[in-house]
C-alpha positions, 0 to 999 in steps of 0.5 A: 292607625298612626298614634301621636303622643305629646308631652311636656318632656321625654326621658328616654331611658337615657336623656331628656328631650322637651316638648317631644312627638313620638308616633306609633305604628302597628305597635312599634315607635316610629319616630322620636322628635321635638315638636319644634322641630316637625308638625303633627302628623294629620290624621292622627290620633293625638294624646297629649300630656301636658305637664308629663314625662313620657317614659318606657314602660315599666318592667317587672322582673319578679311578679307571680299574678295579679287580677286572680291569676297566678302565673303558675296556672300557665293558661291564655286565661291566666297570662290575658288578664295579668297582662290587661291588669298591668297595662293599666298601671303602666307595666309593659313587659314582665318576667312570669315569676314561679314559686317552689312546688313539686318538680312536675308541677313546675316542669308542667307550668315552664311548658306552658308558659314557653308556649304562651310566652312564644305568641306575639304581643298583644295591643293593650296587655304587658307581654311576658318576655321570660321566666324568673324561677324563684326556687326549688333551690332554696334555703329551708332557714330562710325560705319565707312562705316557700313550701319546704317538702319542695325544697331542692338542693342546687343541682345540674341535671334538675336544673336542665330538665326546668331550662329545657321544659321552658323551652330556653325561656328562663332569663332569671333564678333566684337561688340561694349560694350556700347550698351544696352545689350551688357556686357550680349551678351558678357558673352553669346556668350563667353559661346558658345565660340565665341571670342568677339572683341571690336570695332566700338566703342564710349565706355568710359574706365569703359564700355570696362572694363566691356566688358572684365570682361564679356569675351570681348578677342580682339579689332577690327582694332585698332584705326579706328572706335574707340572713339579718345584717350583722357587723361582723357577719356582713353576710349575703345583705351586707355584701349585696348591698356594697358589691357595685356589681350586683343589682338588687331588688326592693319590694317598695310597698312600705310593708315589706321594708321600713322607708328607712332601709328602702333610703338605706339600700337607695343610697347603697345601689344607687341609680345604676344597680337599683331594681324595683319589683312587686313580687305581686301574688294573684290578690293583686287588683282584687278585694281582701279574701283568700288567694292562691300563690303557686299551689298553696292559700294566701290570707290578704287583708289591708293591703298585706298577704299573709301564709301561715303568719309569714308574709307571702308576695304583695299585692303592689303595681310599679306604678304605686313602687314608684310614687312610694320610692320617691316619697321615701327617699326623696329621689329626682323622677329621672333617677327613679324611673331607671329603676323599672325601665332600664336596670332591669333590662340591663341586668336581664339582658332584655335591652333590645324588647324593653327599658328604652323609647327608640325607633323600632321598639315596642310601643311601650311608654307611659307619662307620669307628674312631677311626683311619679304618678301615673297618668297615662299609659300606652301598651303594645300600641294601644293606650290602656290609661290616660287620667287626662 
């Protein structure tokens, strides 16, 4: 079956092309090309999107569930419907993020998600292309809603046994730089190219320094859990958030951080390091009530997760991230869609699966207005939304 998407305009992950054509192919883009220049296909299927920009689909590098699954569980249950859910609000491809527990519960969840994370795409779900590990090696000051009793010090060997227990399939680790042990866990796990995250994090300026010499890439859902700014103690904020070299992620949801800091960090990481992440839980897509987040229970009500009075992920889609980061900042739309497209395929190394409308890609895309909403979205080859 040949699928023929139009729109008003293409941002491709790197320019603009007007009025494009882009036909999709067993779930693979087949061509990119002016309508102008070359006739619709016949016998096509034909979704036009007038007035839209079609884009990549997003990529979320930091989401634990959605839909009532969490992606500890690590069944085809779990994966099938977190994946359909987030199609729908035009997330293609996503990092299955874990949260601290015990060590065997963790090691039993990285093997099943290597397992799943092996099988093909499927046409009309967003595909996990790897592992975020959100811990055990966190700091207890700041570890947020992270079950303290499973809090581990940085350490090679353990982490080894949770690399080879994902079968190589962790691309991301958030871990905090001032722990023993943790400059050299950065350098090693860089060496087997996981990409390391800074975060949960009390570190001062000269400790997150040197996590970034070692390797350190990213910084996690910035502001939260972090030790507060101060200007004689910049500390792990203030230098993530000056350090050109680092990416750094935002929780764009308006509860997690005021409009004013998202302004703050935008204007800080700019176009070329920015990240927008949902650190949904499984609540996400559901009625308020109680939820699961790894192994412990989660309150949600109003739009706000709460574990013993803390705040405990969110219950965000990308799509919504996007038309709040520019609402709260005022951000052109060409600039904004880098945030969930190509920034976190460039800072994972996931280029060549995500971040981008080429030939031979997936057939992941979505079009979004003038203001960033969703109206349509095509996953895997098959459209799973169009508001048309």
């Amino acid at each position: 079956m040949r699928t023929v998407l139009t729109a008003e305009r293409l941002w491709d992950g790197n320019g603009l092309l007007d009025l494009p054509m882009v036909v999709i192919e067993d779930g693979r883009i087949a061509s990119v090309s002016s309508r102008g220049a070359n006739e619709i296909p016949g016998g096509a299927e034909v979704l036009d999107f007038p007035g839209a920009t079609l884009a990549p689909a997003f990529f979320d590098v930091h989401i634990h569930g959605a839909k009532g699954h969490d992606a500890m569980e690590a069944t085809r249950e779990a994966l099938d419907a977190m994946g359909s859910f987030l199609a729908q609000h035009g997330t293609g491809n996503f990092l299955a993020t874990t949260v601290t527990a015990p060590l065997d519960a963790t090691l039993k969840s990285l093997s099943g998600l290597a397992k799943l994370l092996a099988r093909p795409p499927v046409a009309g779900q967003a595909r996990p292309i790897g592992i975020h590990l959100e811990g055990p090696f966190l700091s207890h000051t700041r570890r947020g809603v992270q079950p303290p009793e499973h809090l581990l010090a940085p350490n090679i060997a353990t982490f080894d046994r949770l690399f080879e227990a994902a079968e190589g399939r962790i691309r991301l680790m958030t871990l905090a730089p001032e722990l023993p042990g943790a400059v050299e866990l950065i350098a090693h796990a860089t060496a087997r190219r996981v990409k390391v995250s800074l975060g949960h994090s009390d570190a001062t300026a000269a400790e997150t320094r040197a996590a970034i010499k070692a390797g350190a890439i990213s910084a996690t859902h910035t502001f939260n859990a972090m030790r507060p700014l101060d200007h004689r103690e910049p500390g792990i904020l203030g230098t993530a958030l000056t350090c050109d070299a680092i990416y750094a992620e935002m929780i764009c949801d308006g509860i997690h951080t005021a409009p004013e800091m998202v302004k703050l960090w935008w204007r800080a990481k700019g176009q070329e390091r920015a990240i927008l992440v949902t650190d949904a839980m499984s609540a996400t897509g559901m009625p308020d009530g109680e939820y699961q987040l790894g192994g412990f229970a989660v309150q949600v009500a109003n739009g706000r997760a709460m574990a013993r009075g803390v705040l405990a992920g969110s219950v965000l889609t990308l799509d919504r991230a996007l038309t709040n980061f520019m609402a709260f900042t005022g951000a052109p739309l060409e600039q904004a869609l880098r945030l969930l497209t190509v920034n976190p395929a460039t800072m994972t190394g996931l280029g060549d699966q995500a971040g981008s409308v080429a030939v031979g890609m997936p057939a992941n895309l979505v079009a979004v207005d003038g203001m960033g909403k969703l109206v349509g979205s095509v996953v895997n080859g098959k459209a799973v939304f169009n508001s048309r």
